[in-house]
C-alpha positions in Angstrom: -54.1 -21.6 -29.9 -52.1 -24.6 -29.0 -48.8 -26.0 -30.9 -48.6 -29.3 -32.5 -46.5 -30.4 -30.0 -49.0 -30.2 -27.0 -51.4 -32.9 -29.1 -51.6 -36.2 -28.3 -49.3 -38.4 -30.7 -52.2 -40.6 -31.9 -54.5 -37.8 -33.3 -52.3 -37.4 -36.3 -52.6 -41.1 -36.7 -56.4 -40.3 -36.9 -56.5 -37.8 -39.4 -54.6 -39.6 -41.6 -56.9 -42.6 -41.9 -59.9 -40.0 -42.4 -58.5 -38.2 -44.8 -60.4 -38.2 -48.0 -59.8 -38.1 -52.2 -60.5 -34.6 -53.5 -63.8 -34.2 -54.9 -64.3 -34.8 -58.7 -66.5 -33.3 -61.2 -68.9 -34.9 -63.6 -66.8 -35.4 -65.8 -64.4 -37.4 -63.9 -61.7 -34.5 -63.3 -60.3 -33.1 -59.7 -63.0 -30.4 -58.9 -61.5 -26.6 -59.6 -60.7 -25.4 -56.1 -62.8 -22.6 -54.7 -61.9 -19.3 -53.1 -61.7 -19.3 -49.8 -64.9 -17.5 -47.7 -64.4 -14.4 -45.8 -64.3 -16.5 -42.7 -61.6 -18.9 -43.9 -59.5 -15.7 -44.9 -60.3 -14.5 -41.2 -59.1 -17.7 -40.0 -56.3 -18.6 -42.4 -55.0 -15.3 -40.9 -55.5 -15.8 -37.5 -53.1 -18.8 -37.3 -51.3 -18.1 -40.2 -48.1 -17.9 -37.7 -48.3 -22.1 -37.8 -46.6 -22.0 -41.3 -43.5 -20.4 -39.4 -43.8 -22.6 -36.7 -43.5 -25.6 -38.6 -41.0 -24.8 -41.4 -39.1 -23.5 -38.6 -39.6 -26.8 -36.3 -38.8 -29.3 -39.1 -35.6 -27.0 -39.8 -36.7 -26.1 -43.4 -35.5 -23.4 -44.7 -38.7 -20.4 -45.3 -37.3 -19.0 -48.7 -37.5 -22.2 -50.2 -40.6 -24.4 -48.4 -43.0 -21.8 -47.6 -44.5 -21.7 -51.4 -45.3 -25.6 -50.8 -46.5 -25.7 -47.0 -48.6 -22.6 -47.4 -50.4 -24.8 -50.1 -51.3 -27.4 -47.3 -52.1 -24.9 -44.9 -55.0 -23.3 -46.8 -56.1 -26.8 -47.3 -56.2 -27.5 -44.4 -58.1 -24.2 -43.1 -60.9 -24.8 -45.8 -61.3 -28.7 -44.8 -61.2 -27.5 -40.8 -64.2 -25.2 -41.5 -66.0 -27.0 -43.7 -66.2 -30.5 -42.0 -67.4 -30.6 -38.7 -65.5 -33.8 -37.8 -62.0 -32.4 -38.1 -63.2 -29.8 -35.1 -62.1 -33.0 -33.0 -58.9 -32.1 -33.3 -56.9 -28.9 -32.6 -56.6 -27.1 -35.7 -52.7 -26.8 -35.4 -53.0 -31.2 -35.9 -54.7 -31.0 -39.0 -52.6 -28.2 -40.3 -49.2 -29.5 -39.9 -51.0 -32.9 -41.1 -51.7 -30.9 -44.4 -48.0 -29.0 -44.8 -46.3 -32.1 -44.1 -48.3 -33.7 -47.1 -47.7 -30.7 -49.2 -43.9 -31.2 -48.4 -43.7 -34.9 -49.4 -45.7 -34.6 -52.3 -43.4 -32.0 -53.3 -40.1 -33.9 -52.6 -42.0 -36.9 -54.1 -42.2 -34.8 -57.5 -38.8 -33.6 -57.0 -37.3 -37.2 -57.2 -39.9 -38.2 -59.9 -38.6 -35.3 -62.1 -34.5 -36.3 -61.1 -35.1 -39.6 -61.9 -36.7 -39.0 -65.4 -33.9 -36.5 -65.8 -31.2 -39.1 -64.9 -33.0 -41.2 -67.4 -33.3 -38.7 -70.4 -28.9 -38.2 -69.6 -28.2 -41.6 -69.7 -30.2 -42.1 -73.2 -27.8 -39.1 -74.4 -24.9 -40.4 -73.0 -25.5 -44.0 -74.2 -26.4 -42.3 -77.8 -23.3 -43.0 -80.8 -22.1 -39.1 -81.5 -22.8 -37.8 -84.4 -19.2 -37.2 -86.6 -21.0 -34.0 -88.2 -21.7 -32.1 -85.1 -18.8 -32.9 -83.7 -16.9 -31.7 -86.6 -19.8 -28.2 -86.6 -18.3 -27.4 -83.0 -15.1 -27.7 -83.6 -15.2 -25.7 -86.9 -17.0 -23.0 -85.3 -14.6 -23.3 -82.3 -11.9 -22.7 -84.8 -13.7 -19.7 -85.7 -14.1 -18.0 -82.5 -10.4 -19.0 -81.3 -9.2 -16.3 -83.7 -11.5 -13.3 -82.9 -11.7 -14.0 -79.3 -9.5 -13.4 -76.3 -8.8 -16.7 -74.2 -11.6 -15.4 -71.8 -14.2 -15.9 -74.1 -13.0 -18.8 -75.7 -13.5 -20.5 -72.6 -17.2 -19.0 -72.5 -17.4 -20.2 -75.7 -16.1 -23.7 -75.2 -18.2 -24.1 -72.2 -21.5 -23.4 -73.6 -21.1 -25.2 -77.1 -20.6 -28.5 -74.3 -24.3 -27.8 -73.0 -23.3 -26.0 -69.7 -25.6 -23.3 -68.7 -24.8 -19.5 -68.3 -24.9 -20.3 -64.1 -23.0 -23.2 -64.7 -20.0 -21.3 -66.5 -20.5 -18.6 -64.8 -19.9 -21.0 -61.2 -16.7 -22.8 -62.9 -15.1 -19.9 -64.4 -15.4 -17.6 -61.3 -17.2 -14.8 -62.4 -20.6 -13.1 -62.4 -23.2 -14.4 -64.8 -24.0 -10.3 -66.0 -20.0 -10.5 -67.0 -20.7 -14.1 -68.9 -23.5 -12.6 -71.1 -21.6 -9.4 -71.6 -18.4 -11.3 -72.8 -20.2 -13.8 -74.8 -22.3 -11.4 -76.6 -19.6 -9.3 -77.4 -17.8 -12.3 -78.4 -21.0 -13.1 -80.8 -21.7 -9.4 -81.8 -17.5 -9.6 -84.0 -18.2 -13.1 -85.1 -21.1 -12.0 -87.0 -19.3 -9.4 -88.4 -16.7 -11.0 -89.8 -18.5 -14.4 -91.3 -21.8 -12.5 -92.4 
């Protein structure tokens, strides 16, 4: 089996321009992908050691790209099989071809779904506030300020701002388990007292 790296430069060029839309049903929908045959499963594992090979040559970390590449991967083992004209190429080509799709379209999603979340903040932040839950927070800050200690009111404060439990947990230096414990503990006497 040969690496990417001994193919000649312009055969990735090649498979690129061949490379055609997925299939679509009758009813004008992408086709449901099918299982793979006992011989692309024979196959797939066979070379499955090209995954490695490329996270690890593109330095990109396994833990958090192998999920996407593997997607190409298969991809590309079904399309190898399948369509004699590929078998022009060394499989390793068309494989990291295939990852390196998988990758962008992944990072391509990524900044889609950033964007439309930069969007959605700005329409919050460009929103008037609203006097009455203003005034809700810091009643019920009021509240909690005299049945917690100043550890929890900062728990408290943090979250009734929108931060997360990670979040809080990041900024105030402790573990997220010791967040949750002191903030339902925090909860569990407020609901005593005012219920």
């Amino acid at each position: 089996m040969a690496s990417a790296r001994s193919c000649p430069p312009n055969t990735a060029g090649a498979v690129q321009e061949q490379t055609r839309p997925p299939p679509f049903s009758e009813r004008g929908r992408p086709a449901t992908p099918q299982a793979l045959t006992e011989v692309q499963r024979q196959f797939a594992a066979e070379n499955h050691n090209l995954i490695y090979t490329y996270l690890w040559d593109r330095r990109l970390e396994i833990d958090d790209y192998y999920d996407i590449a593997v997607f190409g991967y298969l991809r590309a083992v079904k399309r190898y099989l399948s369509e004699p004209w590929l078998r022009r190429y060394q499989f390793s080509t068309v494989a990291w071809h295939a990852m390196r799709q998988s990758i962008a379209s992944f990072h391509r999603a990524e900044e889609r779904r950033k964007e439309t979340e930069r969007k959605y903040l700005k329409t919050l932040r460009a929103r008037p506030p609203d006097p009455f839950e203003e005034l809700e927070a810091k009643l019920l800050l009021h509240d909690l300020a005299a049945v917690s200690s100043k550890e929890q009111y900062a728990l408290a404060s943090m979250r009734l701002q929108g931060y997360s439990i990670a979040e809080t947990a990041c900024i105030q230096g402790m573990s997220e388990k010791r967040v949750r414990g002191l903030l339902r503990e925090l909860y569990r006497v407020y609901m005593c007292l005012y219920t």
